[in-house]
N, CA, C and O atoms as a DFTB+ gen file, in Angstrom:
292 C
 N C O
     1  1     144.481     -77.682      27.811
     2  2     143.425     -77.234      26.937
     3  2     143.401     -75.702      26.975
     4  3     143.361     -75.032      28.007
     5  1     143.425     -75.331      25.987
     6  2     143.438     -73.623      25.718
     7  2     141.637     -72.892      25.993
     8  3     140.565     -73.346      25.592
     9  1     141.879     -71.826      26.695
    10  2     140.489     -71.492      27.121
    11  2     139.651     -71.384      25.711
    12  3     138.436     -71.422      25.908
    13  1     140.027     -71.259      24.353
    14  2     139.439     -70.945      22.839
    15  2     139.378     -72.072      22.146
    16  3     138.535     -72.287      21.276
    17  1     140.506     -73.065      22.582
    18  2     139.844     -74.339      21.934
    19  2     138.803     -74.708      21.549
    20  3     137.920     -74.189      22.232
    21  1     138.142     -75.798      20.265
    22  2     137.730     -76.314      20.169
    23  2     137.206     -77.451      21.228
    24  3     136.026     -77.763      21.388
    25  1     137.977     -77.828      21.697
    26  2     138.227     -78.735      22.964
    27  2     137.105     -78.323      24.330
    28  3     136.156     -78.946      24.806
    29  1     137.842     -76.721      24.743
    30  2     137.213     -76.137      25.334
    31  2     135.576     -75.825      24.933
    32  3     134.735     -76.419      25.607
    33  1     135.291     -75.260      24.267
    34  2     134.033     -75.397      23.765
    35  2     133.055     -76.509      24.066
    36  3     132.079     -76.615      24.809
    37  1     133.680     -77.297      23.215
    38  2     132.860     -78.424      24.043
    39  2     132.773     -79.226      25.688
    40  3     131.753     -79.645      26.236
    41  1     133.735     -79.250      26.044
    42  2     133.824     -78.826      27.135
    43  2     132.984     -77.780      28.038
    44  3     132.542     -78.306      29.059
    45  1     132.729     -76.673      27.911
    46  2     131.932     -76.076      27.997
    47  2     130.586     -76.087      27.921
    48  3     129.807     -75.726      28.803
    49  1     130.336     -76.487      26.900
    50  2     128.617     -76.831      26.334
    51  2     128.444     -77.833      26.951
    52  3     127.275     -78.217      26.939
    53  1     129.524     -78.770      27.807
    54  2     128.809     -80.114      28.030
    55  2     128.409     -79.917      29.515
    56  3     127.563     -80.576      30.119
    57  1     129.414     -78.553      30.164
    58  2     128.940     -78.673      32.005
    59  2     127.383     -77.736      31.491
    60  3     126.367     -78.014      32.127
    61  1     127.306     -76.964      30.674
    62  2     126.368     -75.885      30.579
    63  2     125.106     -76.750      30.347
    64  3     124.106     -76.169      30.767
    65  1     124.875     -77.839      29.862
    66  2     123.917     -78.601      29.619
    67  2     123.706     -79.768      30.630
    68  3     122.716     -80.500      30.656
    69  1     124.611     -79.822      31.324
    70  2     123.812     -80.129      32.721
    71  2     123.197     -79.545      33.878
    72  3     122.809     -80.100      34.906
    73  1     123.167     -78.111      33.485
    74  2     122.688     -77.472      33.780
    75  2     121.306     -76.725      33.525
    76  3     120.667     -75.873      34.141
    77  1     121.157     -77.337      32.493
    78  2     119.872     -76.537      31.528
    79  2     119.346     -77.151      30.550
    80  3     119.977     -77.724      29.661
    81  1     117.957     -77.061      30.660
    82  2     117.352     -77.891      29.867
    83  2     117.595     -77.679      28.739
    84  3     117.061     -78.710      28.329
    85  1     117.960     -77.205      27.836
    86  2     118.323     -77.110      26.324
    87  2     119.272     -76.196      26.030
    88  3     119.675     -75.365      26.844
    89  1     119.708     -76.312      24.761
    90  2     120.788     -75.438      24.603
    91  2     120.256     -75.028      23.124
    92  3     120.129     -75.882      22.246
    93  1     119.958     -73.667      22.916
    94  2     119.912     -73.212      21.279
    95  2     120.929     -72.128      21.387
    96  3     121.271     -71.318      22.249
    97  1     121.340     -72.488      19.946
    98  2     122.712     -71.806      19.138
    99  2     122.067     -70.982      18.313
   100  3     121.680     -71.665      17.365
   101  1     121.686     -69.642      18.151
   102  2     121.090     -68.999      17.151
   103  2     122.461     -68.583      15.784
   104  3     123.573     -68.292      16.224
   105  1     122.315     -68.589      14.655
   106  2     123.700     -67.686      13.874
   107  2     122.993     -67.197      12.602
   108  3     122.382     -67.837      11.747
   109  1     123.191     -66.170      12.690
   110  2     123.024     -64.887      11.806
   111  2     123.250     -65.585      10.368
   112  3     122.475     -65.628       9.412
   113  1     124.786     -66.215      10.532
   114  2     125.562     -66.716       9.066
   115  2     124.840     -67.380       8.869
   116  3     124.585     -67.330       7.666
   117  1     123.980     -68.416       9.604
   118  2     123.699     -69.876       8.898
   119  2     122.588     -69.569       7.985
   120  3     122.412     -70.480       7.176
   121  1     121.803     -68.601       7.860
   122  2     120.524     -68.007       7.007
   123  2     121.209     -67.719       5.310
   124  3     120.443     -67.495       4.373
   125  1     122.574     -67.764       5.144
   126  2     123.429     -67.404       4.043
   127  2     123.785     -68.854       3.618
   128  3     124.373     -69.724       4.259
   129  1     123.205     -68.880       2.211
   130  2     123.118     -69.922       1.537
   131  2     124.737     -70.814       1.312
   132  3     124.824     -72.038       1.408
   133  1     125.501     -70.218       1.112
   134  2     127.214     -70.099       1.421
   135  2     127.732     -70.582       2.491
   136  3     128.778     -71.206       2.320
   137  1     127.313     -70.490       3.613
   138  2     127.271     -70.827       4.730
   139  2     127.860     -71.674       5.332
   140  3     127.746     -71.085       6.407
   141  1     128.628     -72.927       5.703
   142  2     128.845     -73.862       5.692
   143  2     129.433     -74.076       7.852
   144  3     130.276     -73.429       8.474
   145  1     128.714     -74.978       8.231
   146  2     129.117     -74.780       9.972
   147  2     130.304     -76.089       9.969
   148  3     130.196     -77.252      10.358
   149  1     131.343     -75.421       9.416
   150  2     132.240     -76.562       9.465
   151  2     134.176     -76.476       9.871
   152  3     135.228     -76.990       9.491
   153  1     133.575     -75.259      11.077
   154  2     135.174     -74.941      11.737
   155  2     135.232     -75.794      12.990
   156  3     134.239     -76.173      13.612
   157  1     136.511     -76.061      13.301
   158  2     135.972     -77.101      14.363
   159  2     135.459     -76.558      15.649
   160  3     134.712     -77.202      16.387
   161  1     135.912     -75.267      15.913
   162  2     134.693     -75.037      17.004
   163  2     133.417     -75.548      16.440
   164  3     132.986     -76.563      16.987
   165  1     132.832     -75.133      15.612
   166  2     131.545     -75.828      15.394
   167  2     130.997     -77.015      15.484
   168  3     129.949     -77.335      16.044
   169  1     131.819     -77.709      14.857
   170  2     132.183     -79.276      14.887
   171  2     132.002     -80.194      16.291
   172  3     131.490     -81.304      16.437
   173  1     132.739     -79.122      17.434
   174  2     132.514     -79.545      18.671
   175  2     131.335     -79.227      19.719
   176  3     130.996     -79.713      20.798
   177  1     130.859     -78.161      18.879
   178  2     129.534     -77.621      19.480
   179  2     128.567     -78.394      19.173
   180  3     127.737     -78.530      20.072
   181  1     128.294     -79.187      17.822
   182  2     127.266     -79.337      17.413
   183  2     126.622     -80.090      18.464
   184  3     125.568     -79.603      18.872
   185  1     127.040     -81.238      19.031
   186  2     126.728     -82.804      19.790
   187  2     126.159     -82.157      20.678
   188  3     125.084     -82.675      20.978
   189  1     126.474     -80.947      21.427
   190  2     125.640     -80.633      22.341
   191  2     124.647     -79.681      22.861
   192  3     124.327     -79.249      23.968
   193  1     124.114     -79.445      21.079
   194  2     122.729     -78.336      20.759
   195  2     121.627     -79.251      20.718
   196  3     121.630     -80.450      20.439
   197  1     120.668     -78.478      21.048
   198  2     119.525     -79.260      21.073
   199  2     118.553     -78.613      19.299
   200  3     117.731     -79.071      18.505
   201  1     119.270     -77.478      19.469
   202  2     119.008     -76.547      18.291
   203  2     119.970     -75.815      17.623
   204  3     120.599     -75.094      18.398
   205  1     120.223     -75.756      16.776
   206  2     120.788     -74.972      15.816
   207  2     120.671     -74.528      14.727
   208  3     120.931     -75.368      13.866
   209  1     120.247     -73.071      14.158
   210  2     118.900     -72.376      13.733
   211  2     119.805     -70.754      13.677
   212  3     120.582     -70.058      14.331
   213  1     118.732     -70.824      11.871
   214  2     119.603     -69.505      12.040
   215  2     118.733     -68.248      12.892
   216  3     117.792     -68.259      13.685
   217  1     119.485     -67.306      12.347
   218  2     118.752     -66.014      13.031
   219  2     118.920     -64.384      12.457
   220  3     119.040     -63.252      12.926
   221  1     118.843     -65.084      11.086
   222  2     118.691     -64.030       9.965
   223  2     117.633     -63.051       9.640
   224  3     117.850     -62.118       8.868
   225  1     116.611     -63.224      10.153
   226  2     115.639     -62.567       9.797
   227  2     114.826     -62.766      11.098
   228  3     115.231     -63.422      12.058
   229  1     113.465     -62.040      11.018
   230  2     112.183     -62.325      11.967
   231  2     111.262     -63.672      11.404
   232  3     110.248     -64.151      11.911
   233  1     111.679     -63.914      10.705
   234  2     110.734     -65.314      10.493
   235  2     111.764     -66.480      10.899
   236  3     111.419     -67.646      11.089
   237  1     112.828     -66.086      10.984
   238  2     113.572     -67.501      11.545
   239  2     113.966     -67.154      13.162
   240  3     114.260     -67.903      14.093
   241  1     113.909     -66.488      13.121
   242  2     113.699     -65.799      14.580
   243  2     112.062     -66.680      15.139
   244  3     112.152     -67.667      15.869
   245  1     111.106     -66.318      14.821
   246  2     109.474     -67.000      14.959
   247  2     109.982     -68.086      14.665
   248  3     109.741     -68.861      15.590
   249  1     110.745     -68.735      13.623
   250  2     110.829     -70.086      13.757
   251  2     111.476     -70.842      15.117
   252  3     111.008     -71.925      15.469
   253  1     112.677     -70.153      15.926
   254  2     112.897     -70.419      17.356
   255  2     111.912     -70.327      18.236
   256  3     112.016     -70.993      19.265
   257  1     111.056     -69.715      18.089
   258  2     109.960     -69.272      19.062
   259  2     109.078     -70.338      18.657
   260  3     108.633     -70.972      19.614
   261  1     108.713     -70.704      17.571
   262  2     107.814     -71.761      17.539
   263  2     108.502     -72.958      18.132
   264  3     107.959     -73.622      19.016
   265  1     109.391     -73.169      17.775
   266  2     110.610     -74.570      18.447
   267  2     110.294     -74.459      19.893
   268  3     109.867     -75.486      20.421
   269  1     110.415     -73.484      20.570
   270  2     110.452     -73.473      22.258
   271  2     108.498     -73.621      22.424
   272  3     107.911     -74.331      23.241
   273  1     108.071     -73.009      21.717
   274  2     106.688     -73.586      21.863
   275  2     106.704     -74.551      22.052
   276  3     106.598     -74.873      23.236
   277  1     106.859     -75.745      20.909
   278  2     106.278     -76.736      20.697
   279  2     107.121     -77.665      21.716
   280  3     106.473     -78.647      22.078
   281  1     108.396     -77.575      22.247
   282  2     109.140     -78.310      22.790
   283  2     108.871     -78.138      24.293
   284  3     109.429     -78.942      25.040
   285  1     107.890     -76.954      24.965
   286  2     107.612     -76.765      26.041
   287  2     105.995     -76.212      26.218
   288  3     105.707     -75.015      26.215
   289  1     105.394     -76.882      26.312
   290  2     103.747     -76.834      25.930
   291  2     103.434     -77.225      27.312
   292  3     102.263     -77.362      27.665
């Protein structure tokens, strides 16, 4: 397995989440209507977000912040 893999990645996200209670993916791109999360790194990331959310602005930014609110009250 190549350390950049796709493979790896997930791999990755999966020891990192036994480690930690959640995992959020913030991306700048995903706020761009064009956008599309469909490289396979992504592909392999997805299964092990708890969130994935863009982070285009300050209101989607507050929208993470409300997420960790409400998910830890």
């Amino acid at each position: 397995m190549f350390l950049n893999s796709p493979d790896s990645l997930g791999h990755e996200l999966d020891c990192l989440k036994t480690r930690s209670k959640i995992i959020i993916w913030l991306n700048p791109m995903l706020g761009r209507k064009e956008y599309i999360a469909d490289t396979e790194s992504m592909k392999a990331a997805l299964p092990h977000l708890d969130l994935f959310a863009p982070a285009h602005s300050l209101a989607s930014l507050g929208d993470a912040i409300g997420y960790l609110a409400r998910t830890y009250r």
